[in-house]
DOTORSE-757739 format. One line per 2 residues: number of its first residue (from 0); their letters; for each residue x, y, z of C-alpha. Coordinates in Angstrom, 3 decimals, padded with zeros to 6 digits, always signed. Example, Ala and Ser with C-alpha at 12.3 -4.5 7.8 and 13.67 -1.06 7.14 Angstrom:
REM DOTORSE-757739
0 = AS = +012.300,-004.500,+007.800; +013.670,-001.060,+007.140 $
//
This chain:
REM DOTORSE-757739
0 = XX = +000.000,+000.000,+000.000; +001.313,+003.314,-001.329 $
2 = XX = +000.815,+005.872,+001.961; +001.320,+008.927,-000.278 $
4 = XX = -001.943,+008.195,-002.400; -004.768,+009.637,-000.986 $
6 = XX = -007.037,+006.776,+000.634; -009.682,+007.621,-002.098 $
8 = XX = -007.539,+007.500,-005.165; -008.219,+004.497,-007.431 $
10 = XX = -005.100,+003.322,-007.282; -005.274,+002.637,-003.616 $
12 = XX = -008.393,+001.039,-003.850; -006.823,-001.498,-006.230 $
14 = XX = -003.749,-002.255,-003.504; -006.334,-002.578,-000.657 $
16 = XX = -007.243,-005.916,-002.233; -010.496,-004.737,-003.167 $
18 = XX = -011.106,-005.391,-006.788; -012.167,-008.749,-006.170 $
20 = XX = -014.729,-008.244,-003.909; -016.062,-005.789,-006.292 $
22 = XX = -016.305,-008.377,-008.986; -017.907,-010.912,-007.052 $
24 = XX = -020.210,-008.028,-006.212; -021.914,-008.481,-009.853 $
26 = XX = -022.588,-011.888,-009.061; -024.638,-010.754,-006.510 $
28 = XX = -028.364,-011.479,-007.190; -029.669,-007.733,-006.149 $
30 = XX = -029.230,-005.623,-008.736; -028.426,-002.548,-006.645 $
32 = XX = -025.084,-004.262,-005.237; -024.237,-005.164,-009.449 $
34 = XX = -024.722,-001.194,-010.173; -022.787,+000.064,-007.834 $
36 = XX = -019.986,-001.991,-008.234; -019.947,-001.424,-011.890 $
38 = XX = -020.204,+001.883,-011.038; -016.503,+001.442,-009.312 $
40 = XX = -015.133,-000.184,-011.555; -015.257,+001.755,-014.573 $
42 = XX = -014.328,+004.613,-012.230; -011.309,+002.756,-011.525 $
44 = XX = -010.610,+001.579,-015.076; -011.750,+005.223,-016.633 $
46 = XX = -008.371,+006.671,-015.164; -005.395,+004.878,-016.950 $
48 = XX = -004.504,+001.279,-018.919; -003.060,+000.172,-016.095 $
50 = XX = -005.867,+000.191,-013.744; -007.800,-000.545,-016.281 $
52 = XX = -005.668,-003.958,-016.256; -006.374,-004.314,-012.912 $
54 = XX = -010.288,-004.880,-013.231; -009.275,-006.923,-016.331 $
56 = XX = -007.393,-009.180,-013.821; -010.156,-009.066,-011.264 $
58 = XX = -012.279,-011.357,-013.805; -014.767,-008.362,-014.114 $
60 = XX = -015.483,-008.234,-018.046; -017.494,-011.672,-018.473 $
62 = XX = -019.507,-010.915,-015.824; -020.268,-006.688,-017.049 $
64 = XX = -020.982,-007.940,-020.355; -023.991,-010.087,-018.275 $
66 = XX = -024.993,-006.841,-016.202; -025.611,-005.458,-019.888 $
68 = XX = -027.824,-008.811,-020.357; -029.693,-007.879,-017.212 $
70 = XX = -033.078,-006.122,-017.489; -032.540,-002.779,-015.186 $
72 = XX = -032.110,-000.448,-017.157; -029.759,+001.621,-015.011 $
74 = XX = -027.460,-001.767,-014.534; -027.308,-001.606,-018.203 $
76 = XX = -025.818,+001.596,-018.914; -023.527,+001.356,-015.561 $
78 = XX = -022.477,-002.002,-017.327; -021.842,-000.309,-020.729 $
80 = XX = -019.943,+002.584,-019.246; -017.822,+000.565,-017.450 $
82 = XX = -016.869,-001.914,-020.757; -016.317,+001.789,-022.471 $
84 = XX = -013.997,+002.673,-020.246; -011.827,-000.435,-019.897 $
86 = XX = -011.608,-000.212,-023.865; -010.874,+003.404,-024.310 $
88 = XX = -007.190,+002.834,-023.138; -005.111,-000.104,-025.682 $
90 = XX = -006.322,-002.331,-028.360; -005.457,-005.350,-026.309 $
92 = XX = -008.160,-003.759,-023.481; -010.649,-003.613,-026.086 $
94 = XX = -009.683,-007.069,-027.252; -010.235,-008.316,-023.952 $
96 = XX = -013.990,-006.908,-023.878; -014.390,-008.404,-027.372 $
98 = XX = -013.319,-011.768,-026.042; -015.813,-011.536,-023.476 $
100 = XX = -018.881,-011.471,-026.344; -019.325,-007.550,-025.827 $
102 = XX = -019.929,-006.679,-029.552; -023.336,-008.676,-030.250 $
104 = XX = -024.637,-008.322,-027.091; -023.947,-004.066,-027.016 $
106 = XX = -025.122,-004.179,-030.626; -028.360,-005.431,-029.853 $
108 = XX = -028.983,-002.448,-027.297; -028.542,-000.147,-030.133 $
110 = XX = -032.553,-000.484,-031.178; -032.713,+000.166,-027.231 $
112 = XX = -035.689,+003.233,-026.792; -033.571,+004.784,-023.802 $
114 = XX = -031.449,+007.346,-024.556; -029.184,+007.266,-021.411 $
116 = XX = -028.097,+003.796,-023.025; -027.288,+004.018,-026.360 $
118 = XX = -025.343,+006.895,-024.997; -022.988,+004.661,-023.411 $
120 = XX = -023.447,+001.684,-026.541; -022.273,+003.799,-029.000 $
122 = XX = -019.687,+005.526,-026.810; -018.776,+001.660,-025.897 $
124 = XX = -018.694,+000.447,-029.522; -016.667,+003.351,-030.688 $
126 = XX = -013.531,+003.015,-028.022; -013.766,-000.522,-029.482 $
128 = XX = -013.634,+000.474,-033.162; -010.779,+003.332,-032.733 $
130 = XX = -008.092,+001.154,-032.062; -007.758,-001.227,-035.273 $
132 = XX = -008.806,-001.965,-038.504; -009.660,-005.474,-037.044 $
134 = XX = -011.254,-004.373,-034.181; -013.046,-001.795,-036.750 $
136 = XX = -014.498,-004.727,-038.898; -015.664,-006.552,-036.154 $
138 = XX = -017.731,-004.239,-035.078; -019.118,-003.537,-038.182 $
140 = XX = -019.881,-007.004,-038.220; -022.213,-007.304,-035.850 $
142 = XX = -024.400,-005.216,-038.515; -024.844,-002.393,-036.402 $
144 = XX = -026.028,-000.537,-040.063; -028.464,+000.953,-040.636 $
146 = XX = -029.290,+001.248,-036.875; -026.648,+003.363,-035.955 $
148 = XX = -027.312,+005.990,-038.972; -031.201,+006.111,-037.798 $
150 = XX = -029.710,+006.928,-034.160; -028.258,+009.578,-035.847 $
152 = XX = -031.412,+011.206,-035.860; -032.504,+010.977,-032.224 $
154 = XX = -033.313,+013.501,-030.198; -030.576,+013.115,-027.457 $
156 = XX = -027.782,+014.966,-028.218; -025.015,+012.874,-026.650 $
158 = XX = -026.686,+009.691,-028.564; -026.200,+011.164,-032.120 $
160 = XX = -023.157,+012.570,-031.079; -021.538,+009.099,-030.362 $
162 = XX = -023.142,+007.816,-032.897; -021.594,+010.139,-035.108 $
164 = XX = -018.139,+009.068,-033.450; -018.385,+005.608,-033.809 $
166 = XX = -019.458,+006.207,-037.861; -015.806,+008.123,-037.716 $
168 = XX = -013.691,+005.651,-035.653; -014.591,+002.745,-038.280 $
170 = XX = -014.510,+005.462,-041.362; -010.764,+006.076,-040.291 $
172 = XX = -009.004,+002.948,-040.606; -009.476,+001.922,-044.615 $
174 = XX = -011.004,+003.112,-047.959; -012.913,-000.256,-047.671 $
176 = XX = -014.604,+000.332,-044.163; -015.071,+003.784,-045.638 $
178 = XX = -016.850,+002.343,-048.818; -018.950,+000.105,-046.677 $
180 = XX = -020.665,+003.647,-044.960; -020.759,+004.957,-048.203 $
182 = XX = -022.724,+002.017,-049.156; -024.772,+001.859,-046.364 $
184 = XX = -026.156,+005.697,-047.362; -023.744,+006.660,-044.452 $
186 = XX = -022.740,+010.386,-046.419; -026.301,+011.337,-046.304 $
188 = XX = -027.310,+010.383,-042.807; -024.161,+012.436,-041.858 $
190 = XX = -024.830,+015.523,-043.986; -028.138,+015.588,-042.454 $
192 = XX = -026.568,+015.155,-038.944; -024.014,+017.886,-039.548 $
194 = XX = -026.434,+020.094,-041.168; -029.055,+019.915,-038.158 $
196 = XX = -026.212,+019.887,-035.177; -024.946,+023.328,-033.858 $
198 = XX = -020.808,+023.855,-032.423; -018.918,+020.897,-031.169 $
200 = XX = -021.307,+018.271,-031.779; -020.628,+018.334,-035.772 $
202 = XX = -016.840,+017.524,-035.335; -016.991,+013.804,-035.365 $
204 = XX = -019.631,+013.871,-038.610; -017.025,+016.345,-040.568 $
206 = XX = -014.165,+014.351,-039.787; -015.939,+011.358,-040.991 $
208 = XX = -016.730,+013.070,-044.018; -013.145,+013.640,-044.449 $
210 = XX = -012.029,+010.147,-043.759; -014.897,+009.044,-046.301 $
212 = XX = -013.488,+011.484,-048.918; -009.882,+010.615,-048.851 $
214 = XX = -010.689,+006.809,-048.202; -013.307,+006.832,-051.655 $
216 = XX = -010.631,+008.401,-053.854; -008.042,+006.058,-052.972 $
218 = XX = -011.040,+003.338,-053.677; -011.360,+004.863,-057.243 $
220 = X = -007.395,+004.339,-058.027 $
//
């Protein structure tokens, strides 16, 4: 135990020993005790890779990609945050949340009505995609088109902001992937997007249309 961290710090959570106890925590059958340890745990794993590491040891990823199974809703986006924030940090984190069956089971929450969710899906599924082309395809491959261009038209802010994201994470990587939202009538959804959204919230669509651009006319050579 490091005495100069503060005892709140993350990082002196994780040398207390208590990571495991959180993870058998989302075992637990009450889904109030699975919340809030989710809760801690992707505010543990939000900070760096290598506390992020650390809940990877703990065993927690099988069991938050079953909290996102579970039918409270508020489990679910706890659950979804936390798998977001493990992934954010290296390719092999998001590998590890792949391996756990996180793609199919977050794409299916994409048709999901509540906003405060498909916030954290599409926020999940993009810190996925950013890392690699294969990690990219993947997702793409759990046919999250057209849903995620129709989400592009919800009212939440923060949803068709992400969305817009994870269009430009998997536009990034290759003129194919780029080609495949072309296909998909991706440049249109996004126009529309950019064209209704106001400041900050067009960035991700404009840089998508960039990636799109450049990836199409290397397509065409």
């Amino acid at each position: 135990f490091n005495p100069h961290l503060p005892p709140s710090s993350p990082q002196a959570v994780v040398d207390s020993g208590a990571l495991d106890a959180l993870a058998i925590c989302l075992e637990e059958f009450d889904p109030g005790v699975k919340e809030a340890a989710a809760w801690a745990l992707g505010y543990i794993a939000r900070h760096n890779g290598e506390l992020a590491q650390s809940v990877v040891d703990s065993g927690a990823v099988p069991l938050l990609v079953l909290c996102i199974q579970e039918p409270e809703l508020s489990l679910k986006r706890i659950a979804a945050s936390a798998l977001s924030d493990i992934s954010k940090h290296s390719p092999e984190l998001a590998q590890t949340v792949v391996d756990a069956g996180a793609i199919a089971h977050l794409a299916n929450l994409t048709l999901n009505p509540d906003a405060k969710l498909k916030r954290q899906v599409f926020s999940a599924l993009s810190q996925i995609s950013k890392h690699s082309v294969e990690l990219a395809e993947m997702v793409v491959e759990a046919e999250i088109f057209p849903n995620v261009l129709t989400c592009l038209k919800d009212s939440d802010e923060y949803v068709k902001k992400n969305c817009a994201t994870l269009i430009r994470e998997v536009a990034k990587h290759t003129p194919e992937l780029a080609q495949l939202i072309v296909n998909a009538g991706g440049v249109a959804a996004v126009i529309d997007y950019v064209g209704d959204s106001a400041g900050n919230v067009r960035l991700p669509g404009i840089m998508m249309l960039g990636y799109v651009e450049g990836g199409c006319r290397l397509v065409k050579r």
